[in-house]
N, C-alpha and C positions, 0 to 999 in steps of 0.2 A: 556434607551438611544437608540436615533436610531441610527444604523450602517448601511453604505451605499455598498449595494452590485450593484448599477447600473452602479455607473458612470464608464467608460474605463479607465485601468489604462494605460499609456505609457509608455512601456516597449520596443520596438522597440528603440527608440529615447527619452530618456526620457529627459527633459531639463536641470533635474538637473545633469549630467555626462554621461560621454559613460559606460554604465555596461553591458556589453554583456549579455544575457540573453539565454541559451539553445532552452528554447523552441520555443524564438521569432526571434533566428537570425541562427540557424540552415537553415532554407529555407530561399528563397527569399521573397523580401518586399511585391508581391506580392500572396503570402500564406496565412494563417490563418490557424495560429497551433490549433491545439486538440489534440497534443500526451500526452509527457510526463505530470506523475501526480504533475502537478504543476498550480495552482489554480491563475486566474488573480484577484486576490481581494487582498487589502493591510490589512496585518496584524491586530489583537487585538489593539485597542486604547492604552490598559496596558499593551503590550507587549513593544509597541514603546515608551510609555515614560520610559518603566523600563531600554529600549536600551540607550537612551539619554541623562539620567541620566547616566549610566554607562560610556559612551562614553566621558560624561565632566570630568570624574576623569583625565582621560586622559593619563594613565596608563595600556598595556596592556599584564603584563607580565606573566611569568606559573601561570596558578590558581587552585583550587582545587572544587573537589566538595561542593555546603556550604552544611549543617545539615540541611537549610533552606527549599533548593530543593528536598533533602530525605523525609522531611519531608510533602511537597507538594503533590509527586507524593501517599506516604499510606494515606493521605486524599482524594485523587481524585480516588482509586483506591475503599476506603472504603465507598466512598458515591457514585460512578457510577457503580462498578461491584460490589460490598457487599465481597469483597476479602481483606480480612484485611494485609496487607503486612507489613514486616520490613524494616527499615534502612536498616538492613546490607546487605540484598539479594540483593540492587540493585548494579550493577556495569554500570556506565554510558559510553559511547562511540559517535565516531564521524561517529553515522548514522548504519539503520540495515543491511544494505548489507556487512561492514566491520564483524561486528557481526557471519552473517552465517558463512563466508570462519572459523573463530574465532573460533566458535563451530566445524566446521570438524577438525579443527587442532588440538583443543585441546581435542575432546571426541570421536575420531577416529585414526583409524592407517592405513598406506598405505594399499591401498588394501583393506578395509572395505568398505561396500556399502552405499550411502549414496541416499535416497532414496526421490524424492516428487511425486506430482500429476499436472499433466498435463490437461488443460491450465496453466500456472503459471505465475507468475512476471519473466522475461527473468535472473537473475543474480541464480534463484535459480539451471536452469538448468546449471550454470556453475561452482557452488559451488564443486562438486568433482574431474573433470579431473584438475581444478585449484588446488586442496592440494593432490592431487597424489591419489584419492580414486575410488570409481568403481561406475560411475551415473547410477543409477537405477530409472527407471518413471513408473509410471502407470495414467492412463487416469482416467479421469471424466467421467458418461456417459450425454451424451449430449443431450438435451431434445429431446422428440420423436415427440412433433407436438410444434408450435408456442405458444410461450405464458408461455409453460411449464420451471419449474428451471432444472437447472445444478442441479448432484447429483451427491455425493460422492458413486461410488460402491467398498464398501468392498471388493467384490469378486475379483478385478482384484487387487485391491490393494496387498490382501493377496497372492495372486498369483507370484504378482512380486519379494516378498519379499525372498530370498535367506539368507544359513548358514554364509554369509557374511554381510548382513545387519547390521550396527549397528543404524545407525541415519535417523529419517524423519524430514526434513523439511516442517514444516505446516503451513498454511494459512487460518487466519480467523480474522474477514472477508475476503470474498477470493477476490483474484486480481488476474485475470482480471472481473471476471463474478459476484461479486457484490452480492455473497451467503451469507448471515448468515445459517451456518449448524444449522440444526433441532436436538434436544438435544438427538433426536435415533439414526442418523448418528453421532453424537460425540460420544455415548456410545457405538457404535461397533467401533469407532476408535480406542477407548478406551481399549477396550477389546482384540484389535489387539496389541496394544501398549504393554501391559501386557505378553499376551500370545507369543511373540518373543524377549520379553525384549529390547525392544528398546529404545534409548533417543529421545528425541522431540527436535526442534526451533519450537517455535509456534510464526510466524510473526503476530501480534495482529497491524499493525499498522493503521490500519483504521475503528479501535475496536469505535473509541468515533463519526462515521455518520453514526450511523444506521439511514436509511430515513423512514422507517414506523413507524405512530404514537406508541409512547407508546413502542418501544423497548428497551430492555437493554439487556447492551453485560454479558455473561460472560465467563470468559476467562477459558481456556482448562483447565487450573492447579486448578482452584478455582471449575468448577461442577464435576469434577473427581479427588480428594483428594489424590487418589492412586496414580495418576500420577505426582505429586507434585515434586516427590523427584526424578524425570528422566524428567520433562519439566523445556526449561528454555524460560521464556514470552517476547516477545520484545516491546517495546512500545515506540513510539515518540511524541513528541507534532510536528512533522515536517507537516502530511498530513491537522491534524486538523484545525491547525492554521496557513499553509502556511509560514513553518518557516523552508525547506528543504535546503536551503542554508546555515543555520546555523549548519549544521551537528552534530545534536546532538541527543542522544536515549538511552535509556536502555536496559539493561537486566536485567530481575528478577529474581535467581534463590534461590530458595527455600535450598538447598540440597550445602549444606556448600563443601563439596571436588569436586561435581560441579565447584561450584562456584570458588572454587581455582586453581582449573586446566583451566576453561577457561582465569583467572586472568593471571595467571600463561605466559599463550598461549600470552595475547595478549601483554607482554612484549616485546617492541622493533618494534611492528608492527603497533603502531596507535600513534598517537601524544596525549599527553595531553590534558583536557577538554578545547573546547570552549569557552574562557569567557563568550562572548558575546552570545553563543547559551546558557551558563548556565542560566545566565539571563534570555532570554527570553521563557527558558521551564519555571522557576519557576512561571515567569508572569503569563503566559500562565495558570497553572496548579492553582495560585491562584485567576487568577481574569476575564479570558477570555470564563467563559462558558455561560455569557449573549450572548457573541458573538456568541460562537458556534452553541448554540439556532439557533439563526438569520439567522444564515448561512443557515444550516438544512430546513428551510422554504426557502430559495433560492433555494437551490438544489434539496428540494423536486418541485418545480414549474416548474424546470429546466428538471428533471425528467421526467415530463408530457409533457411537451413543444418535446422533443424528441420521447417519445413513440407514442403521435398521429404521427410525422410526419414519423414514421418508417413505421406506419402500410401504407403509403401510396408506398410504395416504392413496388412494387414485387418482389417477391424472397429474400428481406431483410427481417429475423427474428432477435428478440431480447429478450430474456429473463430478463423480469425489475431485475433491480437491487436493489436491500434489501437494501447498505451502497453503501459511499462512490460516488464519484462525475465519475464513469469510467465505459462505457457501452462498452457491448460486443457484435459487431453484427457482423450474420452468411453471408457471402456476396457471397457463394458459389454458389446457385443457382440462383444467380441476373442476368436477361437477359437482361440487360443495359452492363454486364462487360465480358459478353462471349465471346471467338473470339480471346482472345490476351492471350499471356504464361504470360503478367507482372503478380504481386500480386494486387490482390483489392486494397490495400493501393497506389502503386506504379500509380495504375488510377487513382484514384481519387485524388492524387497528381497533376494529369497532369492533367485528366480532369476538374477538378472543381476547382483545386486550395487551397484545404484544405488537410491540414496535420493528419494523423491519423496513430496510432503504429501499424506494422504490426502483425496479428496474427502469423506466421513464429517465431517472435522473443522469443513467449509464449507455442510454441511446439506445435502449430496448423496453419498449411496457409491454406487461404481463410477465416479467421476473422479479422475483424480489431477491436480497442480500442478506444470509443472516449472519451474525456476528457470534460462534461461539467461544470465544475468548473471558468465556466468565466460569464461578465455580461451578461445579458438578450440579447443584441445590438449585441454581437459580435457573443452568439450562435447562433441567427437567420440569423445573415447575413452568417455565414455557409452551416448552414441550409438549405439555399436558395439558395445557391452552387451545396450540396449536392443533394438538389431539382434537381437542372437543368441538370444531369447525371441521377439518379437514377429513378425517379418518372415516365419518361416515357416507 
C-alpha cells in the first residue's frame, strides 16, 4: 500500500472546521512551526477507519480497557522488542507526562530525590518541585568535536545521586538528542540502578523510530532482567503514529505492588480511558506497522536533507540523531546569532520566521530542537529560512 507522506496537510485553516492546533496557531500565520513533537503527516489509514467506525456507534460513554488492546500491545512488544509482556502489567493512561508526576506520587515521599539527566523533554525537570520532592539532574556529556554522540556519563550521574534519592526518570530513546544508548552505557546504568536501589520511569516513547537500518529497541527492563521488578516501561502509540491528541499510553509494570501503588496513586487524578484514543492504539498496534515502515524511510530522507544543510551553517553543530523525527542543534558558537542577550530560538523566531523549542526549556540554553516530522515542501521551505540567517 502506498502511504503519502508529501502532500501538506492544513492545519492552520483546515476546511473541514476551526481546530486550533498548538503547534500551528501558537505563532503567527507568518511562522512555520518546527517545535512541538508533533508530526504533520495524517494518521495510519487503520487507525482512521477503526476511528470512524467507532464514531458511527455514536455512543460515547465511560469505557474500559478491551482484552483486545492488552492483548495488542504483548504481541507488538513480543515481535518488535522480543519482550514477552503480560496482560496484567499494563495500566493504561491519558498520556506519559500524567504517568511521571503518577510515579513520584505514588513511589516517592516528600522530600525524596527524584533524579534525571539533562538535556531532557522539559516536563521531566518539573516532575518533583510539582509533587513536593527534591529535583536532582545531572548532565549528559556533550560531544567533544562535531559529528560525535551525546553520551551518558556515569560519573556525574552517580555523583549527583544523594541518601535521598529514590526515583530516576529515564529516557530512551532520548529526547531531545536522538540517542539510542549503547548496551555498555545501559549496563553501567544498570549497575547504578542496583547498587542505590533505585526505581526507574523508563520514558520508551519513541522506542518504535529507530532511523538506522536494521535497528531494534530493547527496552531497559527486558536487556537487564534484574531491573524488571523496580522499572516501570512507558510506551504510547502517540509519537509513532501521530495520535498525541488522543492522549493515550501505558505503563508496563512488571512488579505487582508496584504496580498497585501506582494504581492506587492515580485514583482520582486522571480521567477514565479514552475511547477514542483506545481505539486507535489497538489499530495502531494491529495494523499500522506497514505504515510506520514508510514513515521511517521519510524521516530517514528527512534526516539527510537536514544534516547536509547543517553542515553549511558555521558554528551550527548537530549530532545525527539514531530515533525519532527531533534534532538537537548546538547554536552557541553561531556567528550569524552573536551580539544579542535573546535565545537562538527567540532569533531565529524573528529572524527567519521559523519556530523551534528552546534548548532553555531541556536544561540547556543556546540549543535549540527541530522538529522534522513534516512534508518534504514545508521542511525546505524552513530550511531556506533558516538558510537565509544562518549560512552567512
Amino acid at each position: 500500500m502506498e502511504f503519502d507522506f508529501a502532500t501538506p496537510v492544513e492545519r492552520r485553516h483546515p476546511p473541514e472546521g476551526d481546530w486550533p492546533s498548538q503547534k500551528w496557531h501558537r505563532y503567527g500565520e507568518e511562522v512555520l512551526p518546527l517545535w512541538v513533537a508533533d508530526m504533520d503527516f495524517t494518521s495510519p489509514p487503520a487507525v482512521i477507519e477503526a476511528l470512524q467506525a467507532r464514531v458511527a456507534h455514536g455512543v460515547f460513554g465511560y469505557g474500559q480497557v478491551p482484552e483486545s488492546l492488552r492483548q495488542a500491545l504483548c504481541d507488538w512488544s513480543a515481535e518488535h522488542y522480543d519482550w514477552p509482556i503480560e496482560p496484567a502489567w499494563q495500566l493504561w493512561l491519558p498520556g506519559v507526562v500524567p504517568a511521571l508526576h503518577l510515579a513520584s506520587l505514588a513511589l516517592t515521599a516528600p522530600g525524596d530525590g527524584v533524579l534525571t539527566v539533562t538535556p531532557i523533554y522539559p516536563p521531566f525537570l518539573h516532575v518533583a518541585e510539582r509533587t513536593g520532592r527534591l529535583p536532582q539532574q545531572a548532565a549528559l556529556r556533550a560531544p567533544a568535536a562535531p559529528g560525535e554522540p551525546w553520551r551518558l556519563d556515569l560519573e556525574a550521574l552517580e555523583a549527583a545521586i544523594t541518601p535521598e534519592t529514590r526515583l530516576l526518570l529515564w529516557c530512551q530513546p532520548h529526547n531531545p538528542t536522538g540517542r539510542v544508548w549503547t548496551r555498555q552505557e545501559l549496563a553501567g546504568l544498570a549497575a547504578l540502578v542496583e547498587r542505590h536501589d533505585l526505581l526507574v520511569v523508563s520514558d520508551e516513547l519513541h522506542c518504535d523510530l529507530l532511523l538506522d537500518e536494521g535497528a531494534r529497541h530493547v527496552p531497559l527492563a527486558a536487556a537487564f532482567p534484574e531491573l524488571a521488578s523496580r522499572t516501570l516501561t512507558l510506551w504510547a502509540p502517540s509519537k509513532t503514529f501521530n495520535l498525541a491528541g488522543l492522549t493515550t499510553a501505558c505503563a508496563v509494570i512488571p512488579n505487582a505492588e508496584l504496580r498497585r501503588r501506582f494504581a492506587a496513586a492515580a485514583k482520582g487524578l486522571q480521567p477514565d480511558g479514552n475511547v477514542l484514543g483506545l481505539v486507535a492504539a489497538e489499530a495502531a498496534y494491529r495494523h499500522g506497522d506497514a505504515w510506520r515502515r514508510a514513515l521511517l524511510e521519510t524521516l530517514r530522507d528527512h534526516r539527510r536533507r537536514l544534516v547536509e544543510r547543517v553542515a553549511r551553517w558555521p558554528g551550527v553543530t548537530l549530532s545525527v540523531p539514531e530515533s525519532t523525527y527531533l534534532a538537537w542543534l548546538d547554536l552557541r558558537e553561531t556567528p550569524a546569532l552573536r551580539g544579542s542577550e535573546a535565545s537562538p530560538q527567540r532569533l531565529l523566531l524573528e529572524r527567519a520566521g521559523v519556530a523551534l523549542s528552546d534548548g532553555a526549556d531541556f536544561g540547556w540554553p543556546g540549543f535549540v530542537r527541530l522538529n522534522f516530522g513534516t512534508t518534504a515542501s514545508q521542511l525546505e521551505a524552513a530550511l531556506e529560512r533558516l538558510d537565509a540567517v544562518l549560512a552567512g
